[in-house]
N, C-alpha and C positions, 0 to 999 in steps of 0.2 A: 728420931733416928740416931743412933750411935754413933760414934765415930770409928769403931772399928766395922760395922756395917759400912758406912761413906766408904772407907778404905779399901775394902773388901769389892765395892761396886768401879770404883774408879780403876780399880786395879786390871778389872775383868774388861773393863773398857778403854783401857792403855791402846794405842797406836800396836805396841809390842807383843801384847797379847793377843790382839787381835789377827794380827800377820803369821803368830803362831799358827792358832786357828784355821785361819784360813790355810793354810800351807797342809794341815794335818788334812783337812776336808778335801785339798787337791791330791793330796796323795792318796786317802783314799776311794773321792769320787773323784776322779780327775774328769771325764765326760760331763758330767752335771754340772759341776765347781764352774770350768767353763761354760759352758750354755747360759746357767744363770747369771755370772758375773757379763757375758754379750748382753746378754736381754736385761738387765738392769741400765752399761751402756749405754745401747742403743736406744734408749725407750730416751735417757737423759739427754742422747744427741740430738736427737728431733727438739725437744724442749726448750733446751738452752737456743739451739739456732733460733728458732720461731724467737725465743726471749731479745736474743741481739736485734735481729734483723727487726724488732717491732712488730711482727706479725703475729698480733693480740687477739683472741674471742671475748668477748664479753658475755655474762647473762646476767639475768636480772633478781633479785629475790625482794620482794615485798611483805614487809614486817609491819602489819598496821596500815596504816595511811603512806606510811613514807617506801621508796625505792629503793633499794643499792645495787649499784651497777659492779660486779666483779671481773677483773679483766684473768685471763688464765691462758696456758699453751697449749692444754687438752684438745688435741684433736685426733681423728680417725687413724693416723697414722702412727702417733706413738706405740700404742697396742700392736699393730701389726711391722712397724721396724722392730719391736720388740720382740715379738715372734720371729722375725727373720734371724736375729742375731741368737734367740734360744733353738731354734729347728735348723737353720742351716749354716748361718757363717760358721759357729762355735763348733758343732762336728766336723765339718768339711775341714778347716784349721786344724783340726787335734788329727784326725784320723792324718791325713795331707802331711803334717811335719814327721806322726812317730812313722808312716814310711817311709820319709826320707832320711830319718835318723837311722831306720834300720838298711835302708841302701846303703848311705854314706856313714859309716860308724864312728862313734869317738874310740879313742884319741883324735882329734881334727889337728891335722897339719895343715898349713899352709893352701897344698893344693885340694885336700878335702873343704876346705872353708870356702877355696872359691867355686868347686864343684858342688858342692849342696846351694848356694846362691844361685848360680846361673841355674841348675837343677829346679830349683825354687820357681824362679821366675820366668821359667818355658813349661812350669803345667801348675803348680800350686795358685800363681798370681792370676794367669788366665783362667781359668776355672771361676774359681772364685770371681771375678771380674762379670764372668758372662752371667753366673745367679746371681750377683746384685744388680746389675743394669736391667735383666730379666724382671725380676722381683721389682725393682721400684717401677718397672714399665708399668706391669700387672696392677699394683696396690694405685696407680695415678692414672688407669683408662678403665678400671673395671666399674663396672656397677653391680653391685651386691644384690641390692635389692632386687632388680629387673632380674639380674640368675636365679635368684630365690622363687622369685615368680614363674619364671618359664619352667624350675623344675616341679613348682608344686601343680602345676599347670600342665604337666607333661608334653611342655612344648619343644616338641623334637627339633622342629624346622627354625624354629623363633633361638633356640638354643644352640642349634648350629651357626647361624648367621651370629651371634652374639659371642660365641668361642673364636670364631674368624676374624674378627674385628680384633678380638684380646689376642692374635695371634701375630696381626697385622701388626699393630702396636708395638708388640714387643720385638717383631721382626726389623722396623725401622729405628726404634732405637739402637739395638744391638749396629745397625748399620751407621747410627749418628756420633753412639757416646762411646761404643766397647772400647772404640782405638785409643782416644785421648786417657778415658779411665786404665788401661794396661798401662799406656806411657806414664803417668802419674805414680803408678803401682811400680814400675821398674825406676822411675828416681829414686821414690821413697824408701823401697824397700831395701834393696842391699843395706842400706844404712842401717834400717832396723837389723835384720839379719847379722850384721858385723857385732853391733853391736850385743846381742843375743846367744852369739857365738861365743863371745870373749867374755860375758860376766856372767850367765845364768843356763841351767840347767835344761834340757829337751822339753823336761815337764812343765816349766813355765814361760816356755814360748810363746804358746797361746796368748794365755793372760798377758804378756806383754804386747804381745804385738795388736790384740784388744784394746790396750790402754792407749797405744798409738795411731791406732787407728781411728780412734773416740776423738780422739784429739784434732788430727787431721780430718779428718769427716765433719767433726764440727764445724771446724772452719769452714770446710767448701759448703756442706748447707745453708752457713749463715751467708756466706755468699750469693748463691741459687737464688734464696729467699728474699733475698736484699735487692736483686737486680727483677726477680718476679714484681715486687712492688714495687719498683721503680716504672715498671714496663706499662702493668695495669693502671698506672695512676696518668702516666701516659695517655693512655687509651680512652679513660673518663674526662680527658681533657679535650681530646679531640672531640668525642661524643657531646660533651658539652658545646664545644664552637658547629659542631653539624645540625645540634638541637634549633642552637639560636645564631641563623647565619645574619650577617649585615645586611643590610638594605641596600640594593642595587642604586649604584649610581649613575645617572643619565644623562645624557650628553643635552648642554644648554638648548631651546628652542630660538631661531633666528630670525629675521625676517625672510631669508632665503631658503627656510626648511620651512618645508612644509610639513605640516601638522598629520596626513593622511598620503600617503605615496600609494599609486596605482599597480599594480601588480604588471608584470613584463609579460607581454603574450607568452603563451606557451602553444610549445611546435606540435602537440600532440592532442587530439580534442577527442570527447566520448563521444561514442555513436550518436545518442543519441544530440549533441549538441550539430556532429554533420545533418541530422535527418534537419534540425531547426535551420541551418544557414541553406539547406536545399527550398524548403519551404519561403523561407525570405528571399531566397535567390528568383524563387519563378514568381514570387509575388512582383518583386522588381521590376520583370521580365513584362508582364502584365501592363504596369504601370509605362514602362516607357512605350508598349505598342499602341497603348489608351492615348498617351501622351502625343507620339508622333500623327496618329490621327486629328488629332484636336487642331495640332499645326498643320497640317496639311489642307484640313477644312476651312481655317482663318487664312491660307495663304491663298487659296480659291476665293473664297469671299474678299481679300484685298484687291484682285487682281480684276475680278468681274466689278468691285468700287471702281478703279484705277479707268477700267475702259468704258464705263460711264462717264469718268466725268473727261475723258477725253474729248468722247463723243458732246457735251455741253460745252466744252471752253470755243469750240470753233465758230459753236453755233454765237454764242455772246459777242466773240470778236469780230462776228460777221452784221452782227446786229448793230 
């Protein structure tokens, strides 16, 4: 290779040339320019958080006899934040500011600066707020597959209970996260907004506010992610002490414990245990009339001895 070739390549790859470029591409595609430069974002914010917070996939590839294990942040979600940032933030964004630039026109004075802000963040910020909360509901409760299935299945009924649920979902979120996510959007923003005001153009508001939002999103995902696996790893611990509990400690044996304790009458007996105390009761009843006979018969037999031998002692003492 040449060196007026090298020169000619590094040139076209200059930082400066590049910013051209892209400038020439926003001005002519401004809708697209944005879309792609979100969905590139977005796809890298998923990525990099999973990178910080540690939250790795592995797979395996097998060369011969031997293994290697590769770790990577590819997961289901990059593709589809990615789509959310090319289909929806990146339009809602563009179309959202050039009407507020044509409500509030430049020149911006003072009180036009602070009327497009507040403007801003009583319908641009919420808007926007309620389809990302919506959206990450959906992509974290849906199941693809099983939709796939009910519709190639034409399962109306399986399909409607299965929409309801995505419905419910996203209904409780909106009720958990909207508030705090607005409030977030209304510290952060005027700042950007001022800032976008004062040194750059309608046209690349977007894209800036894009690259701010990349930034700050970052962060809160790597967050999210960081306290998810804190929480799970949590959870594995417990599961672990549930799997394998202690062995029950038992209170010393004495010589005044006894070994086997009798159970405390209870005030309430089953039928059938009254039919068995009725039974023993008249057997009883038997027993003692058997009984008082028996005595009664030995009390006659003493008495009829008794005046026998009355009748013989007078006779001896007379003898």
């Amino acid at each position: 290779m040449s060196n007026s070739s090298h020169r000619s390549i590094s040139r076209e790859l200059s930082p400066a040339n590049l910013n051209r470029k892209y400038l020439q591409l926003l001005s002519k595609y401004p809708l697209l320019t944005k879309s792609v430069t979100a969905l590139i974002l977005n796809a890298f914010n998923e990525q990099i958080a999973s990178f910080v917070a540690g939250d790795l996939k592995e797979f395996t590839i097998k060369i011969g006899s031997k293994e290697f294990k590769i770790k990577h942040t590819l997961t289901a979600r990059v593709p589809l934040m990615a789509l959310y940032g090319f289909l929806l933030n990146a339009p809602i964004a563009h179309y959202g500011y050039k009407l507020l630039n044509k409500f509030i026109r430049p020149p911006l004075s003072g009180k036009k600066k602070l009327g497009q802000i507040l403007t801003s963040m009583i319908t641009i910020t919420p808007f926007i707020s309620v389809v990302t909360v919506s959206y990450i509901a959906l992509i974290n409760n849906a199941n693809f597959n099983q939709l796939a299935k009910l519709l190639i299945n034409r399962d109306i009924t399986g399909l409607k209970q299965e929409l309801k649920r995505l419905y419910n979902s996203i209904k409780n979120s909106l009720y958990n996260s909207l508030f705090s996510v607005i409030k977030s959007s209304w510290i952060s923003g005027p700042i950007f907004m001022f800032i976008a005001q004062k040194f750059l153009e309608p046209n690349l508001w977007t894209v800036f506010f894009s690259v701010c939002y990349f930034v700050l999103g970052t962060y809160n995902n790597a967050q999210v992610k960081m306290k998810a696996k804190l929480s799970s790893k949590d959870k594995k611990d417990d599961t672990k002490e549930c799997d394998h509990p202690k062995s029950p400690v038992y209170p010393p044996q004495t010589r005044d414990t006894p070994l086997f304790t009798t159970p405390e009458p209870s005030n309430v007996f089953p039928l059938s245990s009254l039919g068995e105390i009725k039974k023993n009761t008249d057997s009883i009843k038997k027993i003692d009339s058997s009984s008082t006979e028996a005595v009664s018969s030995l009390a006659e037999s003493a008495s009829s001895v008794i005046a026998t031998g009355s009748d013989v002692y007078p006779r001896i003492n007379g003898a």
